[in-house]
C-alpha positions as CSV (number, residue, x, y, z in Angstrom):
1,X,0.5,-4.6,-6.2
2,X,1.7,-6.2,-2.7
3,X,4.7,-8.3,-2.5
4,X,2.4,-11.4,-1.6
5,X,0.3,-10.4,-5.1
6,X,3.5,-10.8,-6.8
7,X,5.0,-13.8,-5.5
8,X,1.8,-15.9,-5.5
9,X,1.7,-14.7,-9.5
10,X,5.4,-15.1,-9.9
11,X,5.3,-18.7,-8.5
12,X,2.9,-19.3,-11.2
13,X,4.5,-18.0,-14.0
14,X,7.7,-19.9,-12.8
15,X,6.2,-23.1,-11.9
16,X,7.8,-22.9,-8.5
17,X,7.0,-23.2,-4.8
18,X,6.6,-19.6,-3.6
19,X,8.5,-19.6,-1.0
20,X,11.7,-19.6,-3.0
21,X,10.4,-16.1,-4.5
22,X,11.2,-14.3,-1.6
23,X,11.8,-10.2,-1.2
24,X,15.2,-9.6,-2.5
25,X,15.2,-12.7,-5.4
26,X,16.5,-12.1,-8.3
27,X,17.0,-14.3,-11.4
28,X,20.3,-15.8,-9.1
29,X,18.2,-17.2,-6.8
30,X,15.2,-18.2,-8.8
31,X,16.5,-21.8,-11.3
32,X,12.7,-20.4,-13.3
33,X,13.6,-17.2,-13.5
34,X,14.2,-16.5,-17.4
35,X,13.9,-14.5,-20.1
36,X,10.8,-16.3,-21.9
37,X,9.0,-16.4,-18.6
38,X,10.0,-13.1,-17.4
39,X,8.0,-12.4,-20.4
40,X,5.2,-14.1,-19.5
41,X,5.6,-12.6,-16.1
42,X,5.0,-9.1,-17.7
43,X,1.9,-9.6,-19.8
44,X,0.4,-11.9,-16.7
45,X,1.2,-8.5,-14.3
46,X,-0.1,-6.4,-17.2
47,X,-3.8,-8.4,-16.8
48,X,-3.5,-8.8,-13.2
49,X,-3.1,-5.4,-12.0
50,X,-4.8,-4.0,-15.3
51,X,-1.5,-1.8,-16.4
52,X,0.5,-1.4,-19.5
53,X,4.0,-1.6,-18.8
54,X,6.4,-0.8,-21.6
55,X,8.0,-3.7,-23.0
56,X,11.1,-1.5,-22.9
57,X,10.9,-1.9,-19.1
58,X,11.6,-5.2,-18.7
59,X,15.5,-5.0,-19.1
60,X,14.9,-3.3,-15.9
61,X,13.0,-6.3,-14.1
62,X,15.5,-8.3,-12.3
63,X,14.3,-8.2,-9.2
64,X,11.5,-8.3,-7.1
65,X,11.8,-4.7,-5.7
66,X,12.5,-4.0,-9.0
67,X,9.6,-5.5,-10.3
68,X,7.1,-3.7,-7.7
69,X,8.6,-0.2,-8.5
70,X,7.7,-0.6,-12.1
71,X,4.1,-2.1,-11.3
72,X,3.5,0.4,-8.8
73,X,4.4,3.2,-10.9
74,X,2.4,2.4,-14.1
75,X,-0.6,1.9,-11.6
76,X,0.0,5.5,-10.9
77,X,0.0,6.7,-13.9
């Protein structure tokens, strides 16, 4: 998954204006950013980019690098 896949996904999930999900946000900079829809976040990645990431992960996912890392590496798995 590309950081433009994400975002445009992400602004979704949050209801925001993409631009404000940027590379380095986090939930700091993101008002939308929280736990419910970082939730929703996870199971809309999950369908997106066909993976299965473990909900266990998602403690991990407070960032958008973050966020990749963990996508990319279930897709290689």
């Amino acid at each position: 998954m590309t950081f433009e896949e994400l975002r445009v996904l992400m602004a979704d999930v949050f209801e925001c204006d993409p631009a404000q999900i940027t590379p380095d946000a986090t939930p700091n900079t993101v008002a939308a950013w929280d736990s419910l829809r970082l939730l929703d976040l996870l199971l809309a990645i999950e369908q997106e980019a066909s993976v299965e990431i473990s909900p266990e992960r998602i403690e991990e996912m407070m960032s958008v690098p973050a966020i990749l890392a963990i996508v990319n590496e279930a897709k290689a798995a």
